[in-house]
KOLTI-837055 format. One record per residue: residue in one letter; x, y, z of N, C-alpha, C, CB in turn; chain. Coordinates in steps of 0.001 Angstrom, whole numbers, plus 500000, padded with zeros to 6 digits. Atoms other than C-alpha are relative to their C-alpha. Glycine has a CB too. Layout:
// residues N
+------+--------+--------+--------+--------+--------+--------+--------+--------+--------+--------+--------+--------+-------+
: resn :   n.px :   n.py :   n.pz :  ca.px :  ca.py :  ca.pz :   c.px :   c.py :   c.pz :  cb.px :  cb.py :  cb.pz : chain :
+------+--------+--------+--------+--------+--------+--------+--------+--------+--------+--------+--------+--------+-------+
:    a :      X :      Y :      Z :      X :      Y :      Z :      X :      Y :      Z :      X :      Y :      Z :     A :
...
+------+--------+--------+--------+--------+--------+--------+--------+--------+--------+--------+--------+--------+-------+
END
This chain:
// residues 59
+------+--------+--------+--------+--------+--------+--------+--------+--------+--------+--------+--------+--------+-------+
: resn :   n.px :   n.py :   n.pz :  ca.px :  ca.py :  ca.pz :   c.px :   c.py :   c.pz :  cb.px :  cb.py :  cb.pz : chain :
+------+--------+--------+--------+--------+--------+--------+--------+--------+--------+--------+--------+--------+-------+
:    x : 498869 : 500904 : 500025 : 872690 : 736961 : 627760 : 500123 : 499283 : 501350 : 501299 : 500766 : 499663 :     A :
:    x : 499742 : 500750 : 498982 : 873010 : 736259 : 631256 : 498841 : 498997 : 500489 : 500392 : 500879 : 500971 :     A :
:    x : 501351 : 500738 : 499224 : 869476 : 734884 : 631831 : 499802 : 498320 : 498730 : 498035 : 501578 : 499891 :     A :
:    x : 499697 : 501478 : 500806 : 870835 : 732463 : 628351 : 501018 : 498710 : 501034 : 501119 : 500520 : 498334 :     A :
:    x : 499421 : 500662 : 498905 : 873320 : 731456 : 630831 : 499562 : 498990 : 501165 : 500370 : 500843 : 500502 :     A :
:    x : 499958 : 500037 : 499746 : 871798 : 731012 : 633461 : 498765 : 498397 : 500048 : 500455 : 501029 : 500184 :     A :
:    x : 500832 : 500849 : 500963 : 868840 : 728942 : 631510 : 500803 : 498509 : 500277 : 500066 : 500640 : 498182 :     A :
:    x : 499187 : 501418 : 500195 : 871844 : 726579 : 630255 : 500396 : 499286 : 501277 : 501386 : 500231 : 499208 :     A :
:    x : 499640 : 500087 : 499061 : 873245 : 726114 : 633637 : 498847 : 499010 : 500938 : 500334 : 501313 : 500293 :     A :
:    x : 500604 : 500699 : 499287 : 870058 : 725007 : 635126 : 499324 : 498309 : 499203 : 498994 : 501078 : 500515 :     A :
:    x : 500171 : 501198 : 500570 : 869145 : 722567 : 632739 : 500312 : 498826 : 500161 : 500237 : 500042 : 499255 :     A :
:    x : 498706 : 501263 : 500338 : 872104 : 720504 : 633066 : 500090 : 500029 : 501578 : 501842 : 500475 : 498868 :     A :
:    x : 499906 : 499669 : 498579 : 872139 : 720392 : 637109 : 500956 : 499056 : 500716 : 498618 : 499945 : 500655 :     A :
:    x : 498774 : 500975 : 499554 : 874550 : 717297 : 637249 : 501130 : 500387 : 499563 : 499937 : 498631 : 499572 :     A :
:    x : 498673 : 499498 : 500776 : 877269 : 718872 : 634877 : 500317 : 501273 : 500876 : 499751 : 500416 : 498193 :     A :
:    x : 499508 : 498785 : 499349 : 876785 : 722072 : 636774 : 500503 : 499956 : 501063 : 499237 : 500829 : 500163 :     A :
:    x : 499323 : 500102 : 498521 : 877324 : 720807 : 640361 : 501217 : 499021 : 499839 : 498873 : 499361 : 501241 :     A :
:    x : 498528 : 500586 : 500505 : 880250 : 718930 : 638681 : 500721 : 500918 : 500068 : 500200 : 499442 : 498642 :     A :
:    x : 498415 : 498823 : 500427 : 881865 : 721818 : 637292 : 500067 : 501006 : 501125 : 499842 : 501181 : 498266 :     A :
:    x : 499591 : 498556 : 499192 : 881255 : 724220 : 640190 : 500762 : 498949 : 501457 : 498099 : 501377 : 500564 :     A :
:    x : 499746 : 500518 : 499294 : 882103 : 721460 : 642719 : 501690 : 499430 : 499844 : 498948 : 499294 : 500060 :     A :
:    x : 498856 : 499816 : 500819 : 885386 : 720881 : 640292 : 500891 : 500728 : 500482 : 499769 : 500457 : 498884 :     A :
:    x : 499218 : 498541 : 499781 : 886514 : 724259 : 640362 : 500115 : 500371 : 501327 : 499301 : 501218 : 499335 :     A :
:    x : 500419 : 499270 : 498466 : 885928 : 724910 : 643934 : 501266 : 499213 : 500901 : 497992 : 499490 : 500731 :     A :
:    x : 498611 : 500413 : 499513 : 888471 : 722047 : 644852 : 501211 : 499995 : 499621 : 500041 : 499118 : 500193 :     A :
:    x : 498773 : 499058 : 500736 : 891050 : 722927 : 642320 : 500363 : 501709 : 500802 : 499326 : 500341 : 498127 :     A :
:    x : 499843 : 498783 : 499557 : 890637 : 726415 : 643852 : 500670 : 500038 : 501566 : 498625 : 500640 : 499877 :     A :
:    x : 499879 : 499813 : 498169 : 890460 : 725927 : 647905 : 500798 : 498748 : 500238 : 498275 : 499949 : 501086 :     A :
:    x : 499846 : 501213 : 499013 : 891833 : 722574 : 648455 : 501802 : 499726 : 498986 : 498238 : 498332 : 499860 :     A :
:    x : 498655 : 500624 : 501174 : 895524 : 720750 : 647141 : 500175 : 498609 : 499966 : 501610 : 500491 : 500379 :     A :
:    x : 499856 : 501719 : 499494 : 894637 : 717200 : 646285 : 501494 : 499608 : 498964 : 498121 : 498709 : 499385 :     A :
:    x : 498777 : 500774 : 500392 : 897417 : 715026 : 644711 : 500283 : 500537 : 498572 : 499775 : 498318 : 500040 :     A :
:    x : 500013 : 499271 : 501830 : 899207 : 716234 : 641242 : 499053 : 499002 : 499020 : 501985 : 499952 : 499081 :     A :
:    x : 500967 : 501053 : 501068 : 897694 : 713253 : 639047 : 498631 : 500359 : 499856 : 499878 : 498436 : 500514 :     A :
:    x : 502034 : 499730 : 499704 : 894142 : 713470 : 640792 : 499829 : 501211 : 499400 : 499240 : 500239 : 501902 :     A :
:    x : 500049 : 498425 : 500488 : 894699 : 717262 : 640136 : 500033 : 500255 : 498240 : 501497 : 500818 : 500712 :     A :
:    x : 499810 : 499612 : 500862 : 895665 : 716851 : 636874 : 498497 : 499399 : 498834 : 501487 : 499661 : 499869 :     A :
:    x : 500945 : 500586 : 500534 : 892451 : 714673 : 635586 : 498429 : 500648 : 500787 : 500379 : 498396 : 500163 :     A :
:    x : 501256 : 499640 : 499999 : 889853 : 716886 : 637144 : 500304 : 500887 : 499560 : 499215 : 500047 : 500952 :     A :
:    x : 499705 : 498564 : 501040 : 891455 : 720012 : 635310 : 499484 : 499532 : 498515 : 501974 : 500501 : 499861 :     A :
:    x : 500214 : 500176 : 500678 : 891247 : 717919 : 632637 : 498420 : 499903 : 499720 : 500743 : 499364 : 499915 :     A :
:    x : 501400 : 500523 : 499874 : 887560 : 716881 : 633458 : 498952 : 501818 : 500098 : 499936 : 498716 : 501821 :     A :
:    x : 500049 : 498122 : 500221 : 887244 : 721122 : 633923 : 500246 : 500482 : 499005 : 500866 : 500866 : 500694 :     A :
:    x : 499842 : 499391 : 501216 : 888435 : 721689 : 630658 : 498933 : 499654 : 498840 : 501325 : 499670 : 499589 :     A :
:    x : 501500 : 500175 : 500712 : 885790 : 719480 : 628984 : 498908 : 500558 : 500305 : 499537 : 498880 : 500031 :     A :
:    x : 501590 : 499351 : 499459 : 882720 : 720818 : 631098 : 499964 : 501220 : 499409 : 499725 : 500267 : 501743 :     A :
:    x : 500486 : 498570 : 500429 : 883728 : 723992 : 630206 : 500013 : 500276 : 498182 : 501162 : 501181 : 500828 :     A :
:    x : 500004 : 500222 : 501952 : 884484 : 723531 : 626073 : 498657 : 499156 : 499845 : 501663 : 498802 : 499146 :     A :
:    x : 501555 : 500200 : 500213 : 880762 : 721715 : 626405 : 499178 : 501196 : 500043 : 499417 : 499098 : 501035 :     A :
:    x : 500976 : 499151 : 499885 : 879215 : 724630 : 627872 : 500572 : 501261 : 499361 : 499538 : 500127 : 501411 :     A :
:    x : 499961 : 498869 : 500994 : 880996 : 727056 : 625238 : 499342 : 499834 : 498810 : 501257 : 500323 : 499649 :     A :
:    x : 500992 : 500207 : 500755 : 879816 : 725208 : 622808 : 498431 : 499854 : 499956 : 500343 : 499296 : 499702 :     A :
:    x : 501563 : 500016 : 499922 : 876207 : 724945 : 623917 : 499785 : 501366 : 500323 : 499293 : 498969 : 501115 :     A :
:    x : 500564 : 499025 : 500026 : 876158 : 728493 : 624842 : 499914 : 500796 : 498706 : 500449 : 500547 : 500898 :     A :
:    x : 499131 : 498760 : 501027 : 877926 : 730336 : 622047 : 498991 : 500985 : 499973 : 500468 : 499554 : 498204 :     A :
:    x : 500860 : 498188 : 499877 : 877074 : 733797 : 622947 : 500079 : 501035 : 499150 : 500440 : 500891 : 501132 :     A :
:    x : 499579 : 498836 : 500998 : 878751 : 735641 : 620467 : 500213 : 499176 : 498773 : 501435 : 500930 : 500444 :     A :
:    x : 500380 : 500277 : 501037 : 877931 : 734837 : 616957 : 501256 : 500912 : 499079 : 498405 : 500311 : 499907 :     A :
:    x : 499136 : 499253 : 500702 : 881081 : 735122 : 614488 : 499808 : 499757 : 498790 : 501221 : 499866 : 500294 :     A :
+------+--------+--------+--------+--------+--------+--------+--------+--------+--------+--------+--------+--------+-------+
END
């Protein structure tokens, strides 16, 4: 599982240094509410892409 991960992750190397570059200023930094609120949003798609392209668990 993790090496499916880690697979998907490299593939995509612009989405990934998006989303980890994303999350990293949402996390450490406090830019403006708006700005803030359209890269959460832009964080919520990257990551509902890469659930759907992983789906790890088969229901």
């Amino acid at each position: 599982m993790f090496k499916k991960v880690i697979s998907i992750l490299i593939e995509q190397p612009l989405l990934t240094s998006l989303f980890v570059t994303d999350l990293g200023i949402l996390l450490f930094h406090r830019p403006p509410f708006f700005f803030s609120l359209l890269m959460f949003a832009a964080l919520l798609g990257m990551t509902m892409y890469y659930g759907q392209k992983l789906s790890l668990f088969k229901v």
